[in-house]
C-alpha positions, 0 to 999 in steps of 0.5 A: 374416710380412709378405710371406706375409700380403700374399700371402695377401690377394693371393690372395683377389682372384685367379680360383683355380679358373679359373687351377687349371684352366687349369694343368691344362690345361697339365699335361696336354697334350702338348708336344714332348719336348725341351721337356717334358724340360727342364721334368721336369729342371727340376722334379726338380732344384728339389725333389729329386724321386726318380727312382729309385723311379718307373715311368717309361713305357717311352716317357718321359712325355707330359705333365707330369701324367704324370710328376707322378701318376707310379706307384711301382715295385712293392716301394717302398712296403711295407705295415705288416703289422700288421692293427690298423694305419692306414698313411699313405695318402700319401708328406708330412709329418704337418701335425697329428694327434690327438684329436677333441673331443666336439662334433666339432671339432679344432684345426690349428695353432691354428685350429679346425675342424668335422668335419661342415662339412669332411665337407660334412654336419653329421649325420655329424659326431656319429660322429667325436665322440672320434676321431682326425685326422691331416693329411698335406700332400704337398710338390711333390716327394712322390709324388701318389698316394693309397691306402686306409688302412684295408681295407674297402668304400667306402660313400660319396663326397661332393664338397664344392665350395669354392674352391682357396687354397694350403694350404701354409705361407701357407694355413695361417696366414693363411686360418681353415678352410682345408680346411673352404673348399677343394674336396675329396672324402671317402671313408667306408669301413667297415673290419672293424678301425676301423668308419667311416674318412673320408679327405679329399682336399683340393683346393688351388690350381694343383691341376688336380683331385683323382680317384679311381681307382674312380670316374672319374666322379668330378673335381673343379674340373670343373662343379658339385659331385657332392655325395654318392653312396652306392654300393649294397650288394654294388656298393660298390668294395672296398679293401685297405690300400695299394691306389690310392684316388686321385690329385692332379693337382698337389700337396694335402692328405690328411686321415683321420679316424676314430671313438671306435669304433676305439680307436687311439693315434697312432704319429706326431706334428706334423712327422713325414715319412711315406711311404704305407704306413707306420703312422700308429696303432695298434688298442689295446684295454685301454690296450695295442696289439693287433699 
């Protein structure tokens, strides 16, 4: 508890963002391929990376951002049929989940946190009031790929800008609103089944940046915040479930809320390994669900 906590302070007095960027950087260049190799089996055999799922270059990997943004071969990761279902837009553990109260706040391992500041904007928070949230945290040896967890049209995207503290186990415990601080970006879609879902990308230290497939434009820890942009009717990028929503260029968090509108109940609890793909809730009407 200790050394975690001075770890943590420790990290308060440290350039985060620029040493984020620079391992990036690093991540991204090429290195000759003995060297790079050597550092991919390295990497695989500290955190038991499965090799056995990934679609590997033909060439081999070029970079280490490469082998760590690597895609899955097709087939891996099945979609739950069930079209009242929210799948995991993520391969990690379920952090925390459940219910948000009506003044639009949650708590996270004790800690509370307010939906309008972690959406970047207080007017947004009134829809969540009565919603459901569940955060994923992708370890470094889980798939880094995020994808839509619900059908629908992106309306909009916001950059919220912050800095970049670990959001792993000393994050969590020692920094009060962690997610709410960090550099993210929400994405609102607008699903036929739930109404308005905001999947959260949480940026987090040694995270070169957060992307997203449909908008390369928009990066982050890259310059100054985005900030909102709202894609125009009929241009709006449309996803199914399961399809490619982003990626982390090194490891974070996914968080997805949704509103009192989509009447869900939870299918996972706190500790839950999930894979992307998999149901996180379910559409229930009438106190039962709707498969």
């Amino acid at each position: 508890m200790l050394a975690s906590r001075i770890a943590a302070e420790t990290l308060r007095f440290l350039p985060r963002k620029r040493i984020s960027r620079v391992l990036g950087r690093m991540a991204s260049a090429g290195v000759p391929v003995p060297l790079l190799q050597r550092a991919i089996d390295l990497y695989v055999r500290a955190y038991a990376v499965d090799l056995s799922e990934c679609d590997v270059p033909s060439g081999g990997w070029t970079s280490f951002n490469q082998f760590f943004t690597r895609p899955l071969r097709d087939g891996c990761r099945p979609i739950d049929p069930d079209p009242g279902a929210i799948v995991s837009p993520a391969d990690g553990l379920v952090e925390d989940c459940g219910t948000i109260d009506a003044r639009a706040t949650f708590r996270v391992k004790g800690r509370p946190y307010d939906v309008g500041e972690l959406l970047g904007d207080e007017r947004d928070a009134s829809r969540y009031e009565g919603g459901r949230f569940a955060i994923i945290y992708l370890s470094p040896r889980d798939y880094h790929r995020v994808h839509a967890a619900v059908e629908g049209p992106v309306r909009v995207v916001r950059h919220v800008g912050g800095t970049l503290f670990p959001v792993n186990k000393i994050g969590l415990e020692h920094v009060p609103g962690l997610f709410a601080k960090n550099e993210r970006v929400a994405v609102f879609q607008e699903s036929p089944v739930h109404g308005e879902v905001a999947t959260i990308l949480v940026g987090a230290i040694v995270v070169g940046s957060v992307t997203l497939t449909f908008d390369p434009a928009m990066r982050t820890n890259d310059g100054p915040p985005r900030g909102t942009v709202r894609y125009l009717p009929g241009r709006e990028p449309t996803l199914g479930r399961g399809d490619e929503l982003g990626a982390f260029q090194l490891g974070s968090t996914v968080i997805v809320l949704t509103t009192r509108r989509s009447e869900i109940e939870l299918a996972v609890e706190p500790g839950t390994p999930v894979r992307m793909g998999q149901v996180i809730a379910r559409r229930v009407r009438g106190g039962r669900s709707v498969s």
